[in-house]
C-alpha positions in Angstrom: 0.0 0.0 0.0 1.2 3.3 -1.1 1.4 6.4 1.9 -1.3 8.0 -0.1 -3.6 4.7 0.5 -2.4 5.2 3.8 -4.0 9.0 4.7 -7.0 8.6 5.7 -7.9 12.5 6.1 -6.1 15.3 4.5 -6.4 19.0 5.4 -4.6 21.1 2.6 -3.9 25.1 3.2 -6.2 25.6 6.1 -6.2 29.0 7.0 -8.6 30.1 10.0 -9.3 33.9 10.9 -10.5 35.4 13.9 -11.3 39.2 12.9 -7.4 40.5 12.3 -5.9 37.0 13.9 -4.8 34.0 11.8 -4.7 31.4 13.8 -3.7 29.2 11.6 -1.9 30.1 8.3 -1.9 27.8 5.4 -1.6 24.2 7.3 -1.4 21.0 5.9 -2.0 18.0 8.1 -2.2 14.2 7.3 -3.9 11.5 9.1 -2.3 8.2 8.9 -5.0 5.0 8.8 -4.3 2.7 12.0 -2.1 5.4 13.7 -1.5 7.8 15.9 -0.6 11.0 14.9 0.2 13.1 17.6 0.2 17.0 17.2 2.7 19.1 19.5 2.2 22.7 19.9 2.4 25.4 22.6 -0.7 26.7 24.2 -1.8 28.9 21.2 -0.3 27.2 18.3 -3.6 26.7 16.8 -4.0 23.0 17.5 -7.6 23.1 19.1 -8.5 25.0 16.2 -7.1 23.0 13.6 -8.8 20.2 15.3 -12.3 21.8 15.9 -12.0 21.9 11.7 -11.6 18.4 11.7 -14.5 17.7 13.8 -16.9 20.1 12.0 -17.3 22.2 14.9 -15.3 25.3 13.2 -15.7 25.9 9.4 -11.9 26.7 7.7 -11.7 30.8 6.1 -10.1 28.8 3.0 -8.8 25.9 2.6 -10.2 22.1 1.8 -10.6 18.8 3.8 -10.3 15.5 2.3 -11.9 12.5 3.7 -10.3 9.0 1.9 -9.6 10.9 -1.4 -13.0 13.1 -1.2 -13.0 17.0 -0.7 -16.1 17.2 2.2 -16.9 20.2 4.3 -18.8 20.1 7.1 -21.3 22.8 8.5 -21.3 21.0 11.9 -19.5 18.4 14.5 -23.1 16.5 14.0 -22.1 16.3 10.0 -18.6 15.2 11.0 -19.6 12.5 13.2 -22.0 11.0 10.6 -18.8 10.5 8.7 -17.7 8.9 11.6 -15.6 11.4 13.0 -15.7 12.0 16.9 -13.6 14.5 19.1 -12.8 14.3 23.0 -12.4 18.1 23.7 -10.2 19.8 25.9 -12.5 21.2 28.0 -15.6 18.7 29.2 -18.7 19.0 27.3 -20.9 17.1 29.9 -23.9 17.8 31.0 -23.6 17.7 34.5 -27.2 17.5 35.1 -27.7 14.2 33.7 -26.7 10.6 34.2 -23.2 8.7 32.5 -25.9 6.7 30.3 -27.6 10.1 28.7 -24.7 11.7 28.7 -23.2 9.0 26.4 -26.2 8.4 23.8 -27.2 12.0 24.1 -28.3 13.0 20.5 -28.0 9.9 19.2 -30.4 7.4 21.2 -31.3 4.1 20.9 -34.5 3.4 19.7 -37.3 0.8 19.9 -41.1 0.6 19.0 -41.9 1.9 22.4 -39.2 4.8 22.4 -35.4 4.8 24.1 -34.3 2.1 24.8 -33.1 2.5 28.1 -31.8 -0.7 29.0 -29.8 -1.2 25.7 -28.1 2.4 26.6 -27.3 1.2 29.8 -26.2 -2.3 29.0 -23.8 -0.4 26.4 -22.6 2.2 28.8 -21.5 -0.8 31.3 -19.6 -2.1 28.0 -17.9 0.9 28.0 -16.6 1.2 31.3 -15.7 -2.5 31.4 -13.4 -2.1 28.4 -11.8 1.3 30.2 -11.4 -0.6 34.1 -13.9 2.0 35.4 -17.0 1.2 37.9 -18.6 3.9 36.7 -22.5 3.3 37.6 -24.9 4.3 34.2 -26.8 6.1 36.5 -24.9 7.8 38.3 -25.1 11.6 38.0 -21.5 13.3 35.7 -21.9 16.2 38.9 -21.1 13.6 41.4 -18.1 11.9 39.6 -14.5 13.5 40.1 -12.6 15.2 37.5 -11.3 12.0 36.6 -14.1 10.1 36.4 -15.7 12.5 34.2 -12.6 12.7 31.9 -13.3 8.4 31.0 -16.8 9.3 30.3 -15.8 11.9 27.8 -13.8 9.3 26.2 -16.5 6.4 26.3 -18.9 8.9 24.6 -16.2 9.5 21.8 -15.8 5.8 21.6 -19.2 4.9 21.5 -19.6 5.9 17.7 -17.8 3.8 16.6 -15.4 6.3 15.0 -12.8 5.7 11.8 -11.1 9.0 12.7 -10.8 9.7 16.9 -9.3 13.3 17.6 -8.3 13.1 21.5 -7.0 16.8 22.6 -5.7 16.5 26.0 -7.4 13.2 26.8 -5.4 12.4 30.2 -5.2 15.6 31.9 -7.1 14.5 34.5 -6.5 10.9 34.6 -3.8 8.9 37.2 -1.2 6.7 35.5 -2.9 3.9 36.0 -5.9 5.4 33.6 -3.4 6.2 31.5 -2.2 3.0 30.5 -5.8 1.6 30.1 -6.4 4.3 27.8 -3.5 3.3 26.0 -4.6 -0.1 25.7 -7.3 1.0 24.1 -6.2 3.4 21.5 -3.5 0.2 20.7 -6.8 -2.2 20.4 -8.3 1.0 18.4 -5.5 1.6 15.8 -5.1 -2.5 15.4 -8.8 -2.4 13.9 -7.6 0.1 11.5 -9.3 3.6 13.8 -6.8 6.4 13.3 -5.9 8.4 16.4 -5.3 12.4 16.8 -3.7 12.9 19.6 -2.7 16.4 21.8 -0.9 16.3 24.9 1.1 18.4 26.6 2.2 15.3 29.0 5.0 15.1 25.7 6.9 11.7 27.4 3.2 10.1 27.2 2.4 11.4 23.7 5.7 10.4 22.4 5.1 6.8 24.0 1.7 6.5 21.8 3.2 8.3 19.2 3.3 6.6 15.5 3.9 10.2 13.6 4.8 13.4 15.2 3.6 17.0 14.2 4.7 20.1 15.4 2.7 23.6 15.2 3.7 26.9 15.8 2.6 29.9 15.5 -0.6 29.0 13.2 2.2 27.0 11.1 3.6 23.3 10.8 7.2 23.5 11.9 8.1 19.9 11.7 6.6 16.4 11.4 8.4 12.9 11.6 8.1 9.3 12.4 7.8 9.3 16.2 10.5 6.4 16.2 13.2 8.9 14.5 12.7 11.7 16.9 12.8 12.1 20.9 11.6 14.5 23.4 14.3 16.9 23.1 13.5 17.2 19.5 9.9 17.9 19.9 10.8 21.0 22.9 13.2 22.2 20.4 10.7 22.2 17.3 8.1 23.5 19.5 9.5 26.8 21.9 13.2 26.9 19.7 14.9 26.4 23.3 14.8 23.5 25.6 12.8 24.7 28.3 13.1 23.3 31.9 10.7 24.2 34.9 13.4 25.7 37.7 14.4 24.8 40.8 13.9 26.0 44.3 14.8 29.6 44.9 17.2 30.1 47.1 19.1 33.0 48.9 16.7 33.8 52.0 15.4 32.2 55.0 12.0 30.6 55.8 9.7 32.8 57.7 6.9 31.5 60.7 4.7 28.9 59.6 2.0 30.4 57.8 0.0 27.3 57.4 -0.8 24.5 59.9 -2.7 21.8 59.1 -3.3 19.3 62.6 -4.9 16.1 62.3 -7.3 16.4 59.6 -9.6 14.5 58.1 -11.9 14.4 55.4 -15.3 12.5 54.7 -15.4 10.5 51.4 -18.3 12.1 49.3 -19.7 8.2 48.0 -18.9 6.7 51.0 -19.1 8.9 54.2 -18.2 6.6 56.8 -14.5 6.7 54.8 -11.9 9.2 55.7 -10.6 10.3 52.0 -8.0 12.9 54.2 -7.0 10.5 57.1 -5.8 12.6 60.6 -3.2 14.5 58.2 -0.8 17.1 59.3 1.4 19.8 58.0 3.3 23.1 58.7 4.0 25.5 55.7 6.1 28.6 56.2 6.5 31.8 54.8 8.8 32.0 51.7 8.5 28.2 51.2 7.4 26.1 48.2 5.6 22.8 49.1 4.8 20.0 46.6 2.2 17.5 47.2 2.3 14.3 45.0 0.2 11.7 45.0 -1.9 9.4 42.3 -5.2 9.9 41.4 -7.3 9.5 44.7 -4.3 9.9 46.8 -6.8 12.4 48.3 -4.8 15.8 47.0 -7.9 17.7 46.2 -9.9 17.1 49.2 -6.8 18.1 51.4 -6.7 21.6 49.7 -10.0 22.4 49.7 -10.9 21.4 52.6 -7.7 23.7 53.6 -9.1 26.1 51.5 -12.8 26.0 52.8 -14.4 24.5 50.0 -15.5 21.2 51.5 -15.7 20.6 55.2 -13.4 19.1 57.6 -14.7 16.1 59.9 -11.7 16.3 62.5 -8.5 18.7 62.9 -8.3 22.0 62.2 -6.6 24.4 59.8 -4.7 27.2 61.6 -3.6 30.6 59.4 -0.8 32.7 61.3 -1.6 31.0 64.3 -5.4 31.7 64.4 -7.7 29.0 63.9 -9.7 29.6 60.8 -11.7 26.0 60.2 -15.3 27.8 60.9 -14.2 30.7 58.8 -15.8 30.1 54.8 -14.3 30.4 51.8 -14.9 34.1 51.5 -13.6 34.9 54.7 -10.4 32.6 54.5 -9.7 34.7 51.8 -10.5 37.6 53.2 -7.6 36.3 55.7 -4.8 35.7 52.9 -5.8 32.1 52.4 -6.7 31.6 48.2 -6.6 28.4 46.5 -6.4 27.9 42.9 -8.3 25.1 41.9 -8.1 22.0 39.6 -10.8 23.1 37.3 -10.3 26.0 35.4 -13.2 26.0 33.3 -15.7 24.8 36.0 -14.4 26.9 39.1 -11.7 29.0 38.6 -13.5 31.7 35.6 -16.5 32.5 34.8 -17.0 32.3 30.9 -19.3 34.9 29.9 -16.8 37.7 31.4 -13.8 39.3 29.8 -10.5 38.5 30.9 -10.3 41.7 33.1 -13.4 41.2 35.1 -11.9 37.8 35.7 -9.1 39.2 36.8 -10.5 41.5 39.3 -13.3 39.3 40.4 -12.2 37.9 43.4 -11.0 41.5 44.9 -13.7 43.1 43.5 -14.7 44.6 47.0 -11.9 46.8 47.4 -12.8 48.8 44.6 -16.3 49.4 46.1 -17.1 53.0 47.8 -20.5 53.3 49.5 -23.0 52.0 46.9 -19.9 53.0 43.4 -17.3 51.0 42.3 -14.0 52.7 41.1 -13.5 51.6 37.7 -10.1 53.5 37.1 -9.0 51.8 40.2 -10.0 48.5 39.3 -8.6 49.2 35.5 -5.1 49.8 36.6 -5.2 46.5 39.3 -6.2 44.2 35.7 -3.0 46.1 33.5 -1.0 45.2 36.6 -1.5 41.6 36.4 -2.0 41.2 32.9 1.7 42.6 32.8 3.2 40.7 36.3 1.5 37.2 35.5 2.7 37.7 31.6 -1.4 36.9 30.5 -1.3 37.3 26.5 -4.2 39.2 25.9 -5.1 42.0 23.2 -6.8 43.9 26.0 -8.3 43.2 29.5 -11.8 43.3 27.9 -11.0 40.4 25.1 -13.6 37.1 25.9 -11.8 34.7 28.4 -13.0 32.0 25.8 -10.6 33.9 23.3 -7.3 32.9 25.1 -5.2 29.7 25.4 -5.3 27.4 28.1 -2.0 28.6 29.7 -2.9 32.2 29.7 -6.6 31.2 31.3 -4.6 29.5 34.0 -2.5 32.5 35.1 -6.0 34.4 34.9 -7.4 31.9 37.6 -3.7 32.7 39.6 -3.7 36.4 38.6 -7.2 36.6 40.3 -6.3 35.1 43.7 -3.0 36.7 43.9 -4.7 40.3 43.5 -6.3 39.3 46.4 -2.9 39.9 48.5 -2.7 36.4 50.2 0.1 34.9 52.4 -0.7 31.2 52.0 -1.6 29.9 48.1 -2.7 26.5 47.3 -2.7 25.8 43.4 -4.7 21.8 42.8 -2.3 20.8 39.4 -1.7 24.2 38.4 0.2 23.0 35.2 -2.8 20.9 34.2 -3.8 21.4 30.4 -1.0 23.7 29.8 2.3 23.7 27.4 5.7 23.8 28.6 6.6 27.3 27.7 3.5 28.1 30.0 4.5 25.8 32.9 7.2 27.7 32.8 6.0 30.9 33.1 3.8 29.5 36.2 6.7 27.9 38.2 8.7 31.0 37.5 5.6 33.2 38.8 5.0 31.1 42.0 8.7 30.6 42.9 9.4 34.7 42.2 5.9 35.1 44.6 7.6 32.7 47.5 11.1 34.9 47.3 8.6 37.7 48.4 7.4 35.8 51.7 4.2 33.9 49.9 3.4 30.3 51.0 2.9 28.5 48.4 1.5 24.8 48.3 0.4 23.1 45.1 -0.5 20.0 44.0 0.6 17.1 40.9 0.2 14.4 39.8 3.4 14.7 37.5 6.8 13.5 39.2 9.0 15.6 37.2 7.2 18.8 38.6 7.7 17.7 42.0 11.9 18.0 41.3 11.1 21.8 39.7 10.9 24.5 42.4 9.2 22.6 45.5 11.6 23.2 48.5 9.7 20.2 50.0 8.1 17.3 48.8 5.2 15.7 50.3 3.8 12.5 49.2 0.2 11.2 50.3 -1.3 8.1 49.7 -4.6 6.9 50.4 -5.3 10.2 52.6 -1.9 10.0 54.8 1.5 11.6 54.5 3.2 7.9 53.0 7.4 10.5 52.6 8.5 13.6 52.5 11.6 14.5 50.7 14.1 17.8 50.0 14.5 18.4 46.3 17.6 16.4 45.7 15.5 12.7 45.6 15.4 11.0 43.0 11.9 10.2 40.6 11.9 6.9 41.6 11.9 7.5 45.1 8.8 9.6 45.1 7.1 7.2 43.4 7.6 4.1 45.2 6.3 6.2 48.2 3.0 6.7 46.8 2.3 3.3 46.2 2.8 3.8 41.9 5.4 0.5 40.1 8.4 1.8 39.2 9.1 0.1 35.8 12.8 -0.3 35.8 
């Protein structure tokens, strides 16, 4: 067979404009039957673009798609899919409102002479999650499953049509390692059945593992493409930011100040089963100036611990002391109020509000210190969002520019932006480098570690060894809801995995 027989999908010059913007600028872009072709690209590049044209949701300015030799377009993701083209977006579509099963068949349902057929859906759905190693109930509600969770239901939807071409853009960023290689299994059973893979990730080790042919974009333009065996993962940095970018180390050159954070003996309810502590009598001191990494796999119980620090969920023993004072009554508000934020896993869901500009998002968690009697200042509040458009390095044209208009990296320092403008001492960031490139991981370790020189406390969260040996002063590893190690910077990978329970493949 010829490596014509073998592209299954062709776009040819696709240019995409957004009033002035090109976000992409004459791109072509095979897709290999039976592979995976994996697309690298910083936040920005134009990937989800170039991949919401595949998927019919965004129509090309000019430029043609070919599907197995035929020149299609489509006027929707509906038309796409009837061609048997399906996309796992970046962002969740779910409808948190309804079950797994309707969330799966929605649009498309099964029929019989009496209407749905519900039990077929659900007999299906528990197909699905079989064949991914997830317990996932049909019933259950999407709102009630973790990030996770929801993430493998997204994919079983996307599965479930029985695609010829599966577009995955950032498939695992919310899935433990142990998700990950299921997911792998079955994009290998996948491509083996002749289904051809599109795959984003800016996890690039993983991508590269799955990798059968490797694209780079840039700037709106293809910079490079080759076999995946042929290249490595210094080749793909270097095609993709021109500099081989690494994520820091500790900063150094002052002394720790008083603990600013104290967290004795605390526990946390699991949500599905109460009478299980998912945060298991666990205690910590943070101190000012000092950078504290918490690793753990999925369910380690990461997220509960820093929002139940935070005030988002409540405590059911311990207590969280701020400075010294006791603040585990205090709510969310008012723990912020006391120079406690957190910076949450979710971007999308908790962290911005979509229908706002990037300023008001900005300025929306301090938004009471620009109130005077029953007026708000708005030159006041104007200069606060140029400040941290310019400190947290957000690419923006302008503070009033859609939020939905920037990349995921510059939405994420948005979300920090917002709760640093709220002047805290203590920050907790849940996987702040989720979803986000390397140039931009950067940019966030680099923010957080220039923050902690100044006296912050800062206190994030991952899932991703390699970020634990970045700027973290100390590492903390937990394990089903207990402190399992904690290490200085100068351990090694393996160590910190082995203490959180995860194989070490030698």
């Amino acid at each position: 067979m010829s490596t014509a027989d073998n592209i299954v999908l062709r776009a040819k010059d696709i240019v995409k404009t957004y009033g002035g913007t090109r976000a992409l600028k004459g791109v072509n872009f095979d897709v290999h039957r039976g592979k995976v072709t994996t697309l690298f690209g910083e936040n920005g590049a134009g990937k989800s673009t170039l991949m919401k044209i595949l998927s019919g949701v965004e129509t090309p300015t000019t430029g043609a798609i070919e599907l197995e030799g035929e020149v299609v377009e489509f006027a929707s993701s509906v038309e796409a899919r009837e061609r048997r083209i399906s996309i796992i977006h970046q962002e969740l579509s779910l409808a948190p409102n309804l079950n797994v099963r309707d969330n799966i068949f929605m649009g498309r349902e099964i029929r019989n002479a009496v209407g749905i057929d519900f039990a077929e859906e659900e007999r299906q759905t528990r197909e699905l999650m079989t064949g991914l190693e997830e317990s996932i109930d049909p019933l259950t509600l999407v709102a009630d499953l973790r990030l996770g969770q929801q993430q493998i239901v997204e994919i079983a939807r996307a599965i479930s049509i029985d695609a010829r071409i599966l577009i995955m853009d950032e498939p695992t960023s919310a899935l433990s390692a142990t998700e990950v290689e299921v997911l792998f299994t079955v994009i290998r059973d996948l491509t083996s059945k002749g289904v051809s893979i599109v795959y984003i990730s800016h996890h690039l080790e993983e991508a590269l593992e799955i990798s059968d042919y490797a694209v780079v974009l840039r700037d709106g333009s293809i910079t490079a493409t080759a076999p995946a065996s042929e290249i490595d993962l210094e080749w793909i940095v270097r095609q993709m930011v021109g500099e081989n970018f690494d994520l820091g180390s500790p900063p150094s050159g002052y002394d720790f100040g008083d603990v600013a954070l104290s967290i004795e003996n605390v526990s946390v309810a699991d949500v599905e089963n109460p009478e299980r502590s998912i945060v298991d009598g666990l205690s910590l001191d943070v101190r000012a100036g000092e950078i504290v990494c918490i690793y753990g796999l999925m369910g380690a119980g990461r997220t509960e611990l820093l929002e139940a620090v935070a005030g988002r969920v409540r405590i059911t023993g311990g207590r969280v002391l701020k400075n010294g004072k006791d603040i585990s009554r205090l709510s969310l508000a008012q723990r912020i109020a006391n120079g406690l934020a957190l910076v949450p896993e979710d971007r999308q869901r908790d962290g911005l509000v979509q229908t706002m500009s990037v300023g008001t998002n900005l300025s929306l968690a301090s938004i009471g210190t620009f109130v005077r009697g029953l007026f708000l200042s708005s030159a006041k509040e104007k200069g606060l969002i140029q400040d941290l458009i310019r400190d947290v390095h957000v690419k923006t044209a302008s503070g009033e520019a859609p939020i939905g208009s920037l990349s995921g990296g510059n939405q994420q320092k948005v979300v920090i932006g917002k709760m640093l403008a709220t002047n805290p001492d203590v920050i907790l960031l849940d996987e702040p480098s989720r979803g986000i490139d390397v140039g931009a991981k950067a940019e966030v370790f680099r923010l957080l570690a220039e923050r902690a020189a100044a006296g912050l406390a800062v206190v994030y969260s991952t899932s991703e060894v390699n970020e634990c040996l970045s700027i973290a002063h100390r590492i903390v590893v937990m394990s089903r809801g207990r402190i399992s190690a904690e290490f200085t910077s100068d351990i090694s990978k393996e160590e910190i995995m082995a203490a959180s329970g995860e194989a070490v493949v030698a």
